[in-house]
Structure formats: structure tokens, C-alpha cells
N, C-alpha and C positions, 0 to 999 in steps of 0.2 A: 384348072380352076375348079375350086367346089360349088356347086349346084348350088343356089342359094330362093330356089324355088317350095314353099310352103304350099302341100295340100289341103295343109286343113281348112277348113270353113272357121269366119271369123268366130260362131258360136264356141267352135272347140278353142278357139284360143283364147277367147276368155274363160272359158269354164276350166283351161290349163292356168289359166294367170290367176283365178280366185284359189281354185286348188294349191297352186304354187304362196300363196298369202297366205292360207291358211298352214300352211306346213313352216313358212316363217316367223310366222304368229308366236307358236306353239315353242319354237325355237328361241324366240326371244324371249318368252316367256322363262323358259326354263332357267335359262341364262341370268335372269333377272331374280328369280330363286335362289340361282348356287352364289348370286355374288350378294345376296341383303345380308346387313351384318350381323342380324339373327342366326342364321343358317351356319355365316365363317366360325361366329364363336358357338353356333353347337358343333360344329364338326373339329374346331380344336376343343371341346370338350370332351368330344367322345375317344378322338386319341388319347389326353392325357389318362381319362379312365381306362383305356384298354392297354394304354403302358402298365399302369400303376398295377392293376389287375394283373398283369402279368409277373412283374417284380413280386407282388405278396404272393403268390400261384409259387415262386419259384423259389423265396423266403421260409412259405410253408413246408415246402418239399426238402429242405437243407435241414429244418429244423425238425422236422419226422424223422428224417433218418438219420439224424443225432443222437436226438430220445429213443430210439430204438437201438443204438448200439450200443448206449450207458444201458439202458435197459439187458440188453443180452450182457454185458458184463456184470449184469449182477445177480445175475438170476438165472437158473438152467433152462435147459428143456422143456420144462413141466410149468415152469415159471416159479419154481420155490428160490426163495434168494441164499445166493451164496453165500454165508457166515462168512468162511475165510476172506471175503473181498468187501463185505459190509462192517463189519468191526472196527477195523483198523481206517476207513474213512471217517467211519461216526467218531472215534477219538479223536480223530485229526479235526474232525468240526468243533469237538467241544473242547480240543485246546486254545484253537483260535477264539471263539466264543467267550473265553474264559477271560484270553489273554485282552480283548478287547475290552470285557467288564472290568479287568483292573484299570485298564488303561483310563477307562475313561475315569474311575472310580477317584485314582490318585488328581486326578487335573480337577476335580473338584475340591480335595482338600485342601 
């Protein structure tokens, strides 16, 4: 059978039981923080921000090194651009460009 004899003087057990309150206090406290509904909707505000943040972080990152490998195809080493691969696009823009000024041109006549 366990010993169910206490040493201490009743002083210490109350100064165990205010101690012991105070540390539930604090407890409940806190508790009462994480759940007010200020706190729920900043803390779903700051995941959706640190999603979003991350999706544009990793949007940014696709779209740099997109523009950086039209970039290396047009351009050497040195960075001077390529004739041979710049010409024959810029045509190809100002046929469609073209083709679309008529287009629209005829639909107003």
C-alpha cells in the first residue's frame, strides 16, 4: 500500500496550492488567447500569406528562368543579339501584326 502521509507543514501547502493557481491562471490565460477569434483569423491570415508568398516566390522563380533562356537564345556570350535568330521572329511578328490590321480593317467596311 502507498504511504499516503504528507510532510509538509500546512504553510507549504498552501504556498504549493497559490503557486499551483498561479501556474493555472497563466495557463488558462493563454488558452483563452489561442482560441479569441481575433487571434483564429490572424493566424488563418498569416498561412494564407505565407501560402501565397510562397506560390509568387516560386511563380517568380519559373518566370526568371524563362526570361533568361529566350534571353540566352537571342543573344550570345557577350550579350550582343543574334541577327540570325532575331530577324526571322521580328518578321514573323509583323506578319501577324499585319495580318491582324487587315483583319480588323475589312470588318469595319
Amino acid at each position: 500500500m502507498a504511504d499516503t502521509s504528507d510532510t509538509r507543514t500546512p504553510a507549504q501547502i498552501e504556498a504549493d496550492i497559490r503557486r499551483r493557481r498561479e501556474v493555472l491562471a497563466e495557463t488558462l490565460d493563454e488558452i483563452g488567447v489561442r482560441v479569441h477569434p481575433k487571434t483564429v483569423v490572424g493566424d488563418a491570415k498569416a498561412k494564407v500569406v505565407a501560402h501565397v508568398d510562397h506560390t509568387v516566390g516560386r511563380a517568380y522563380v519559373q518566370v526568371n528562368r524563362a526570361v533568361s533562356e529566350v534571353k540566352a537564345r537571342f543573344t550570345d556570350e557577350e550579350g550582343v543579339p543574334r541577327l540570325e535568330r532575331v530577324v526571322p521572329v521580328a518578321m514573323v511578328v509583323v506578319g501577324v501584326v499585319g495580318l491582324l490590321a487587315l483583319g480588323a480593317r475589312r470588318r469595319r467596311d
